[in-house]
N, C-alpha and C positions, 0 to 999 in steps of 0.2 A: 318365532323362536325366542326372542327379547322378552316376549310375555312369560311364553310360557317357564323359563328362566328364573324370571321375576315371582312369577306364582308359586313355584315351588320353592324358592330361597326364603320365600313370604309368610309359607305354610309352614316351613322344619324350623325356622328362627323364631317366626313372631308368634305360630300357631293359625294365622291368619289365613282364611279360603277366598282366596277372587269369585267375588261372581260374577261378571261379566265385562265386557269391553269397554265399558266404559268407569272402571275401577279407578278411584279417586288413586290407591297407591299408584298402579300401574302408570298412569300419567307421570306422576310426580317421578319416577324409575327413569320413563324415558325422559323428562328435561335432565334430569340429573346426567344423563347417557349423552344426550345431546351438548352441553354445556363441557364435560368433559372431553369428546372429541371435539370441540371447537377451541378449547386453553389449550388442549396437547399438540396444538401444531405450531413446531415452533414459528418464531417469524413473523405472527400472525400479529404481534404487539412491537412497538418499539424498546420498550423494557428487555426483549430477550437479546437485543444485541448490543443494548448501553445499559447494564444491571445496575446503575445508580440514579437510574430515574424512578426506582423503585421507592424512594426519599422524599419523592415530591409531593407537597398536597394534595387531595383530587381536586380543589378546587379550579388547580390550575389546567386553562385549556393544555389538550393532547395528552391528559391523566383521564382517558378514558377507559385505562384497564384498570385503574383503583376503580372507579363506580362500579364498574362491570364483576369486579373480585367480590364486592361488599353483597352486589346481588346473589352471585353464584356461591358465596359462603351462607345469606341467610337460605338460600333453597338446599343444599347438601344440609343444612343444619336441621329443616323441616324435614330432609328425607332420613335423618336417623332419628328424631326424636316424637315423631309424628306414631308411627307405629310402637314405641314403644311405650308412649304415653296412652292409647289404646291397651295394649295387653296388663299396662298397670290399672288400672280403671278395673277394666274384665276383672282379674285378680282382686280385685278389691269388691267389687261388687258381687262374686261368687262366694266369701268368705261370709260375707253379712248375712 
């Protein structure tokens, strides 16, 4: 159901058609699906119950949700500019 979801948001937004199971977006969909039901629960970090350790370095041990954030923001950042930098390409290449 997640795919199929995925395929059709993929197809009216991007223009783009999945061809098969093993579709580079469709992965990329689910980490993105998966990473955000893992931050939505709260509790899960100590951040959500002392919101001023949100100040700290990551350097510093038990700032494991800064490394963890930096990751999960450059892959949400792949998962919107990845497709889009495809359909500009396409658009540019059909023009020529």
């Amino acid at each position: 159901m997640f795919r199929t979801a995925t395929a059709i948001i993929m197809n009216i937004v991007y223009g783009y058609t999945v061809a098969n199971e093993d579709d580079a977006y469709i992965a990329l969909a689910e980490a993105c699906a998966q990473v955000l039901s893992h931050a939505s629960v709260f509790g899960t970090y100590l951040v959500d119950y002392i919101p001023i350790l949100k100040y700290v370095p990551s350097w510093i041990p038990g700032a494991s949700f800064k490394r963890k954030a930096r990751e999960w923001r450059l892959l949400a950042s792949e998962r919107i500019e990845r497709p889009f930098k495809t359909v500009k390409e396409n658009m540019v290449s059909e023009t020529l």
